[in-house]
Jmol script that loads the backbone (N, CA, C; Angstrom):
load data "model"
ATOM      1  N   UNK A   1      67.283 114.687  77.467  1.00  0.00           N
ATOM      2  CA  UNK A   1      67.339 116.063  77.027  1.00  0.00           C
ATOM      3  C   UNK A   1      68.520 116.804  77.659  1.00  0.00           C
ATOM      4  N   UNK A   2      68.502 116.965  78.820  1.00  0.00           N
ATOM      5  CA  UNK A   2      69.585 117.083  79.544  1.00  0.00           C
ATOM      6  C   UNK A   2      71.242 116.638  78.915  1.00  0.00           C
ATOM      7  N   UNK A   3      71.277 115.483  79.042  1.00  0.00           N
ATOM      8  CA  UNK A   3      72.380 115.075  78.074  1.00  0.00           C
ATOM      9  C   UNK A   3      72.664 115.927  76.886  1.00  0.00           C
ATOM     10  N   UNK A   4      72.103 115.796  75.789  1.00  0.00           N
ATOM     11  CA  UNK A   4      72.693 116.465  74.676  1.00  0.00           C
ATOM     12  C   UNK A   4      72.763 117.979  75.065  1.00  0.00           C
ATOM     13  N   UNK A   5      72.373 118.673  75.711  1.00  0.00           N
ATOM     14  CA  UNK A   5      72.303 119.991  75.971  1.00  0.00           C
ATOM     15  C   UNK A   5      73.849 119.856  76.638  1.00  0.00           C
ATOM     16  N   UNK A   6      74.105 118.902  77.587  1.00  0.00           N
ATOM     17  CA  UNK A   6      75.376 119.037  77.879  1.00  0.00           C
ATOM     18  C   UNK A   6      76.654 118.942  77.309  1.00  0.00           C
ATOM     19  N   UNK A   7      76.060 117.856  76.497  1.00  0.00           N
ATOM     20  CA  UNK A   7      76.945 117.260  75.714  1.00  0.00           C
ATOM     21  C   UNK A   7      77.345 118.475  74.049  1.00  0.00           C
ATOM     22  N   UNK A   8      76.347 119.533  73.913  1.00  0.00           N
ATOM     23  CA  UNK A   8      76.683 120.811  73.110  1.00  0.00           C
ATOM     24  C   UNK A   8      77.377 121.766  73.894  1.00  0.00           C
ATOM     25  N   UNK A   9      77.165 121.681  74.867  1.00  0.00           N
ATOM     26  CA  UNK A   9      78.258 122.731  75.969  1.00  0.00           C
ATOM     27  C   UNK A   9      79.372 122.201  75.762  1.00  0.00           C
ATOM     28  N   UNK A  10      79.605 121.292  76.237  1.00  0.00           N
ATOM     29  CA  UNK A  10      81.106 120.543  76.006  1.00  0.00           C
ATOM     30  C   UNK A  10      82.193 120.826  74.749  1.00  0.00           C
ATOM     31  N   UNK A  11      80.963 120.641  73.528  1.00  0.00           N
ATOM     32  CA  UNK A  11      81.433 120.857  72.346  1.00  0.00           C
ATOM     33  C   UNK A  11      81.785 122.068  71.894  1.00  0.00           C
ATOM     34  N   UNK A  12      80.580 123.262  72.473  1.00  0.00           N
ATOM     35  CA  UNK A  12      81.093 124.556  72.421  1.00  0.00           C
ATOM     36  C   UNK A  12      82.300 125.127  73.193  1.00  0.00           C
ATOM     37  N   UNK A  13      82.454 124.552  74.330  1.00  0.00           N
ATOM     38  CA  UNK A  13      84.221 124.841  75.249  1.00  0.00           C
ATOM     39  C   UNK A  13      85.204 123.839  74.697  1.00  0.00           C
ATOM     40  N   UNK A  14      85.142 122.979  73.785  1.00  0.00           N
ATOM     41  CA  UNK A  14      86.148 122.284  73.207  1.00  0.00           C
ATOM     42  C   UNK A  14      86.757 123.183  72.106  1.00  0.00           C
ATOM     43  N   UNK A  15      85.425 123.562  71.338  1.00  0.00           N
ATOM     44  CA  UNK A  15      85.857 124.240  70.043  1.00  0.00           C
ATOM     45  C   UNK A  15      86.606 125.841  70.467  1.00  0.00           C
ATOM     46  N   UNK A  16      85.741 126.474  71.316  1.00  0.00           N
ATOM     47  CA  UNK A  16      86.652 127.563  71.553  1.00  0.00           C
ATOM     48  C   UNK A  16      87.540 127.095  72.314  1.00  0.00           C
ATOM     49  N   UNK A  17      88.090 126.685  73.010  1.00  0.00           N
ATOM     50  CA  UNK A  17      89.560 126.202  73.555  1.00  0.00           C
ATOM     51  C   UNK A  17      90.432 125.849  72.113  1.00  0.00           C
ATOM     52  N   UNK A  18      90.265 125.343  71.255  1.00  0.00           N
ATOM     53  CA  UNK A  18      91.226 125.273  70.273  1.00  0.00           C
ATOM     54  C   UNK A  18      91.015 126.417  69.364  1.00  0.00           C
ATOM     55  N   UNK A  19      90.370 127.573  69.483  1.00  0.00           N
ATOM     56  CA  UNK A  19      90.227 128.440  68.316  1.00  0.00           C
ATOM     57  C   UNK A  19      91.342 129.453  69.001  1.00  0.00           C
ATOM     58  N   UNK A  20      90.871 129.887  70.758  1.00  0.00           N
ATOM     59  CA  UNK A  20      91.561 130.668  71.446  1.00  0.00           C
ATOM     60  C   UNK A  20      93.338 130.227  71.711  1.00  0.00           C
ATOM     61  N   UNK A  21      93.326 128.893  71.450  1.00  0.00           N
ATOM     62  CA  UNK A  21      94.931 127.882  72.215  1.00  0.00           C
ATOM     63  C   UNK A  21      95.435 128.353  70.520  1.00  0.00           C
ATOM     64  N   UNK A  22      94.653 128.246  69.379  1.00  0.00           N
ATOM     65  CA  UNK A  22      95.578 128.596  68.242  1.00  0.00           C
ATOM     66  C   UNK A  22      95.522 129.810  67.753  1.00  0.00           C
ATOM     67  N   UNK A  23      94.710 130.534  68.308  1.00  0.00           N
ATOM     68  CA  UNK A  23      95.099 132.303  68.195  1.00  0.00           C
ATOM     69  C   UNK A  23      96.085 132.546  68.303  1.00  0.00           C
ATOM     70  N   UNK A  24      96.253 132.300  70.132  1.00  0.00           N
ATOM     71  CA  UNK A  24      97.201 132.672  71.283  1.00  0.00           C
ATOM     72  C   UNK A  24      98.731 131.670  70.730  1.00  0.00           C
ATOM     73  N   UNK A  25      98.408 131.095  70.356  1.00  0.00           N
ATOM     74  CA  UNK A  25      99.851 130.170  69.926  1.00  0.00           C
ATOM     75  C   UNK A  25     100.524 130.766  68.579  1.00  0.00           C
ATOM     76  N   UNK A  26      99.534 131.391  67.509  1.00  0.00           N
ATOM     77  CA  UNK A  26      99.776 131.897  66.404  1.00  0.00           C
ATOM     78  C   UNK A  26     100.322 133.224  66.762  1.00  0.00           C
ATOM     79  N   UNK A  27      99.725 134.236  67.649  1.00  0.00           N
ATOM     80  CA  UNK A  27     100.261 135.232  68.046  1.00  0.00           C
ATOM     81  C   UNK A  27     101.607 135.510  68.061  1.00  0.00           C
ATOM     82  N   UNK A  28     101.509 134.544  69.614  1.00  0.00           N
ATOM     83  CA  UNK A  28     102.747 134.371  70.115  1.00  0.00           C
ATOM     84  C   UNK A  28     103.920 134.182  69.264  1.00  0.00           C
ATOM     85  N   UNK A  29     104.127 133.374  68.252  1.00  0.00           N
ATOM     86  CA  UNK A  29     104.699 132.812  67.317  1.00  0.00           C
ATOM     87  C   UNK A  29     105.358 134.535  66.518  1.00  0.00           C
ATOM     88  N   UNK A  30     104.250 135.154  65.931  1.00  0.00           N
ATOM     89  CA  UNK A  30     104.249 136.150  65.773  1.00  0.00           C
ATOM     90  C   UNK A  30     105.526 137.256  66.409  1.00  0.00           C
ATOM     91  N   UNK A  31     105.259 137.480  67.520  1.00  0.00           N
ATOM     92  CA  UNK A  31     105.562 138.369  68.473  1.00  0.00           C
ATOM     93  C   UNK A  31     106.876 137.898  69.174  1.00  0.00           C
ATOM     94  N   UNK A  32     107.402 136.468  68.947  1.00  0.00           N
ATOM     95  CA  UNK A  32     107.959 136.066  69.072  1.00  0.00           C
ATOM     96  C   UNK A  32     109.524 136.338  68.009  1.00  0.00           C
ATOM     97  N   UNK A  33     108.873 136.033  67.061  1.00  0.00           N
ATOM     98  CA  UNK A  33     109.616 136.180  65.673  1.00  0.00           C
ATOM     99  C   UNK A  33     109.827 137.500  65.457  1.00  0.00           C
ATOM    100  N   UNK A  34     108.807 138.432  65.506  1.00  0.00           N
ATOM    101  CA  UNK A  34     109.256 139.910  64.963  1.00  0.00           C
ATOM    102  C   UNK A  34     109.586 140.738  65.800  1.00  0.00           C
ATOM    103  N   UNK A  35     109.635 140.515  67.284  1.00  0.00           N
ATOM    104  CA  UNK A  35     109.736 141.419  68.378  1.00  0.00           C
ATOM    105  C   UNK A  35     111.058 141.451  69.360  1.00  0.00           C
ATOM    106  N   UNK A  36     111.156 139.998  69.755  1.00  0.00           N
ATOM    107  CA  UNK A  36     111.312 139.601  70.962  1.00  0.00           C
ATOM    108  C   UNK A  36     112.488 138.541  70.187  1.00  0.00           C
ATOM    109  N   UNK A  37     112.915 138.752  69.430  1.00  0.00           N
ATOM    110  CA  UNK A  37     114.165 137.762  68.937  1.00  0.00           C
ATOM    111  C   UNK A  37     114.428 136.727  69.022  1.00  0.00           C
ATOM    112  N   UNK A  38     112.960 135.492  68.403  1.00  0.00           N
ATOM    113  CA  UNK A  38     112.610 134.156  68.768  1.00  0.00           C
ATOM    114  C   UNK A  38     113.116 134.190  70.120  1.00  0.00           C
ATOM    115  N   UNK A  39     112.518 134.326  71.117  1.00  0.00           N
ATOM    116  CA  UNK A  39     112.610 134.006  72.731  1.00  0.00           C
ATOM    117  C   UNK A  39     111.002 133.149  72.521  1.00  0.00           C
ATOM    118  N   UNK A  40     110.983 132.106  73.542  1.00  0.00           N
ATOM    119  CA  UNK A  40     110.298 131.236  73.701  1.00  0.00           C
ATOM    120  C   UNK A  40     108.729 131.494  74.879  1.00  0.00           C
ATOM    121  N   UNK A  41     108.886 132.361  75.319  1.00  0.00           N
ATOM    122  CA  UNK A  41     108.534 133.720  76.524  1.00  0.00           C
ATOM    123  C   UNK A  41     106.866 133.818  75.743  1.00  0.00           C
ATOM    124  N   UNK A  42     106.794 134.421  74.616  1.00  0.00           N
ATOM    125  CA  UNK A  42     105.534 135.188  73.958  1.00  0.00           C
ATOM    126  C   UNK A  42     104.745 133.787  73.484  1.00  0.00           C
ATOM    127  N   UNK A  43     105.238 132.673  73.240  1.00  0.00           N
ATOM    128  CA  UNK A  43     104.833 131.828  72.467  1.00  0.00           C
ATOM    129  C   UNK A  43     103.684 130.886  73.965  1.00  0.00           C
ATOM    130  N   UNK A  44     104.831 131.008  75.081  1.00  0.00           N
ATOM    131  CA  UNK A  44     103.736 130.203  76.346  1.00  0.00           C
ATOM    132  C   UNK A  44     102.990 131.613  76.470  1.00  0.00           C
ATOM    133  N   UNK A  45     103.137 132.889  76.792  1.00  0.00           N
ATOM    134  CA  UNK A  45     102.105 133.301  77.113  1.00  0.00           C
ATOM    135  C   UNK A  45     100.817 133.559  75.874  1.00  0.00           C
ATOM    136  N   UNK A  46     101.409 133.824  74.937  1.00  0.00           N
ATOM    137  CA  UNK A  46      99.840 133.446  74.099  1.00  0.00           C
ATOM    138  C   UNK A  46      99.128 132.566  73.771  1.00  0.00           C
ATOM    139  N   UNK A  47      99.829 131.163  74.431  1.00  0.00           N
ATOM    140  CA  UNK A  47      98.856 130.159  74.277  1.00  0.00           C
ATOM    141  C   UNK A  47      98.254 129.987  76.204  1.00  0.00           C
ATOM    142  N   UNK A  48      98.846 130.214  76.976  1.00  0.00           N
ATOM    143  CA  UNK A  48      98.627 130.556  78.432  1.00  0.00           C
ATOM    144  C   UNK A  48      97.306 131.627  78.557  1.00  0.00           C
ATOM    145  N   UNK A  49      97.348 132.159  77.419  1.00  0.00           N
ATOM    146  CA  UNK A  49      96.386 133.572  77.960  1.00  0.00           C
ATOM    147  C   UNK A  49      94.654 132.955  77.088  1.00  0.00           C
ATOM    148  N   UNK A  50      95.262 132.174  75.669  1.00  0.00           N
ATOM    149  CA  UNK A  50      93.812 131.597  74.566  1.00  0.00           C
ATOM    150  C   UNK A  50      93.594 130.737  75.880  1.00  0.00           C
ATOM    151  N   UNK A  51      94.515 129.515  76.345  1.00  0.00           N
ATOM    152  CA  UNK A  51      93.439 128.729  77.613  1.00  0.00           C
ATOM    153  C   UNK A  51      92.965 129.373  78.360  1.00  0.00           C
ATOM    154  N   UNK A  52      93.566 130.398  78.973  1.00  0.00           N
ATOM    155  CA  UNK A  52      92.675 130.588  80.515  1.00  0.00           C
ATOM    156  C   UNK A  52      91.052 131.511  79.732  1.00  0.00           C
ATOM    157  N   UNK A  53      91.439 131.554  78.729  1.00  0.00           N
ATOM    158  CA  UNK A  53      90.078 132.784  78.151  1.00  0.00           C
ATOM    159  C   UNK A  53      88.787 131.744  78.108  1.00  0.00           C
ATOM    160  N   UNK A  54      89.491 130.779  77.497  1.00  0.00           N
ATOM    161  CA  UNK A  54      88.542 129.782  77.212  1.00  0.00           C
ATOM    162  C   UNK A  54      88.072 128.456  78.386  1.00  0.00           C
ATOM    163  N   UNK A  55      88.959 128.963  79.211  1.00  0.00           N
ATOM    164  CA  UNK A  55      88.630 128.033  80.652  1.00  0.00           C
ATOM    165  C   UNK A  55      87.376 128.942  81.112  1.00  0.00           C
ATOM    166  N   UNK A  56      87.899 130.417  81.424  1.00  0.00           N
ATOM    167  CA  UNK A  56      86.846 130.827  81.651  1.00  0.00           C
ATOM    168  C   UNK A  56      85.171 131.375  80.790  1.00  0.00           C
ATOM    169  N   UNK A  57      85.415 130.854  79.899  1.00  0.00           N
ATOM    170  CA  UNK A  57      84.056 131.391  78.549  1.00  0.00           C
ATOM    171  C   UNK A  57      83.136 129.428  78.947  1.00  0.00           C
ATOM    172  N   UNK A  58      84.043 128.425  79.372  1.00  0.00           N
ATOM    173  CA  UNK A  58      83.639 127.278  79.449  1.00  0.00           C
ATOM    174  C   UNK A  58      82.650 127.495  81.232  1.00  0.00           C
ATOM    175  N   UNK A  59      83.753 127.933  81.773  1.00  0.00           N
ATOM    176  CA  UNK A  59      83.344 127.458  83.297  1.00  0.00           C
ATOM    177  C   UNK A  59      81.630 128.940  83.273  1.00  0.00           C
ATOM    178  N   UNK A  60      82.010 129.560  82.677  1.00  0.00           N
ATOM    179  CA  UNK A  60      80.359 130.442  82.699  1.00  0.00           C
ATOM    180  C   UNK A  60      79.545 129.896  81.759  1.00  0.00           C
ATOM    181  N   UNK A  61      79.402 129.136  80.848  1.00  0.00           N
ATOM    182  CA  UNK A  61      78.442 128.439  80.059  1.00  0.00           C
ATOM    183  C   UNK A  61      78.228 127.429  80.816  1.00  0.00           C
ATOM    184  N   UNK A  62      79.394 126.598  81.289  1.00  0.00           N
ATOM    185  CA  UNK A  62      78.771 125.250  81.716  1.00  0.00           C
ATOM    186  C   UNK A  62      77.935 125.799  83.151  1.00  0.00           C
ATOM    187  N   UNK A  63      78.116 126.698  83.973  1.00  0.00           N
ATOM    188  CA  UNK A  63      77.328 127.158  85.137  1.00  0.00           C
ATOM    189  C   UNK A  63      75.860 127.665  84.844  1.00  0.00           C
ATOM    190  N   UNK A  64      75.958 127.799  83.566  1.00  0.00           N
ATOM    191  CA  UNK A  64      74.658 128.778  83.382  1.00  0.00           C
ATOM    192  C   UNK A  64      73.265 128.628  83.511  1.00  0.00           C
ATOM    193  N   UNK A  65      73.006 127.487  84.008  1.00  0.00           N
ATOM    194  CA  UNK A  65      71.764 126.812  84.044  1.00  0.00           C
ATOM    195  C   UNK A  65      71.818 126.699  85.608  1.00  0.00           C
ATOM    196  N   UNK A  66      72.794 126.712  86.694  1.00  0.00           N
ATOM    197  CA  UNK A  66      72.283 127.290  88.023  1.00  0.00           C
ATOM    198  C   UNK A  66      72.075 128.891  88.215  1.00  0.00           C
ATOM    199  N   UNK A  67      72.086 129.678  87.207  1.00  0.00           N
ATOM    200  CA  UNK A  67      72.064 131.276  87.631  1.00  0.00           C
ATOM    201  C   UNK A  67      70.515 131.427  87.545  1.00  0.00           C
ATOM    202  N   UNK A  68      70.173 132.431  88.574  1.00  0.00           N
ATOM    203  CA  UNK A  68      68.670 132.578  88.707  1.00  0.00           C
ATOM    204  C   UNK A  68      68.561 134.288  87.761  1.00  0.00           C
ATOM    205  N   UNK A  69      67.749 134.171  86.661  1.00  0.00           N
ATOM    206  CA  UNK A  69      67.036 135.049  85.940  1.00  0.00           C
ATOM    207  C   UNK A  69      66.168 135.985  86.171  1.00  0.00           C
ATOM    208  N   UNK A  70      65.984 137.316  86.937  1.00  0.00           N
ATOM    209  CA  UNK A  70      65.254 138.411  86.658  1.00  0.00           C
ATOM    210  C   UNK A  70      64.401 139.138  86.154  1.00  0.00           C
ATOM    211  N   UNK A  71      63.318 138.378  85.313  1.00  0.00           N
ATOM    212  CA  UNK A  71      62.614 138.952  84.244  1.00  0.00           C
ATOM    213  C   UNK A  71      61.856 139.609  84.464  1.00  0.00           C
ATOM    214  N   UNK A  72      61.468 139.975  85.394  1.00  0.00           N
ATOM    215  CA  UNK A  72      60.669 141.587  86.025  1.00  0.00           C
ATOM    216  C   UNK A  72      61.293 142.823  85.748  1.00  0.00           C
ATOM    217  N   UNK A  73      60.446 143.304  84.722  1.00  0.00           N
ATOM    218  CA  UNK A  73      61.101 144.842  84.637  1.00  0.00           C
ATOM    219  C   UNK A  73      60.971 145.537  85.915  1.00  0.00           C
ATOM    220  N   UNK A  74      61.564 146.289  86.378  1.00  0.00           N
ATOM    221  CA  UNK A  74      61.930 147.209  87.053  1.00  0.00           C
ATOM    222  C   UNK A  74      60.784 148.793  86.999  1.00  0.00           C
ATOM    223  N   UNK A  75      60.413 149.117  88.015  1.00  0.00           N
ATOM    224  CA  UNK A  75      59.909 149.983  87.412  1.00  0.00           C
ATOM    225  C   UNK A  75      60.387 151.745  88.615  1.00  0.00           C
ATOM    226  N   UNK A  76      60.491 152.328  87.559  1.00  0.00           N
ATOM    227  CA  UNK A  76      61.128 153.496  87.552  1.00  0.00           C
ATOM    228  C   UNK A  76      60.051 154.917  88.276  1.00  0.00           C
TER     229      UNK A  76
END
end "model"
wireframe off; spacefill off
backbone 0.3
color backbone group
């Protein structure tokens, strides 16, 4: 059980790592071309900025099963 639960985490930080790496690369491309006078500059940082988003959207899913849960309401 364990396994496949991991093994869908994986799949979910694979897939957003390539949705965010081809945002950030498409952007860039973008911003590159219409801004910045094909300089090569916009193109690493928008694919620099989709990884680290998605490094970090991975490294808090894959942790999420050591975080301890709260379910006591609070009372006021």
């Amino acid at each position: 059980m364990s396994e496949q639960e991991l093994g869908r985490k994986w799949d979910r930080c694979l897939a957003d790592c390539a949705a965010k790496i081809g945002a950030g690369l498409g952007l860039g491309i973008v911003f590159s071309v219409v801004f910045f006078k094909r300089r090569t500059w916009p193109i690493a940082f928008g694919t620099g900025s989709g990884l680290g988003m998605s490094y970090s959207n991975c490294q808090k899913d894959l942790r999420a099963h050591y975080l301890l849960y709260n379910n006591i309401p609070k009372e006021e």
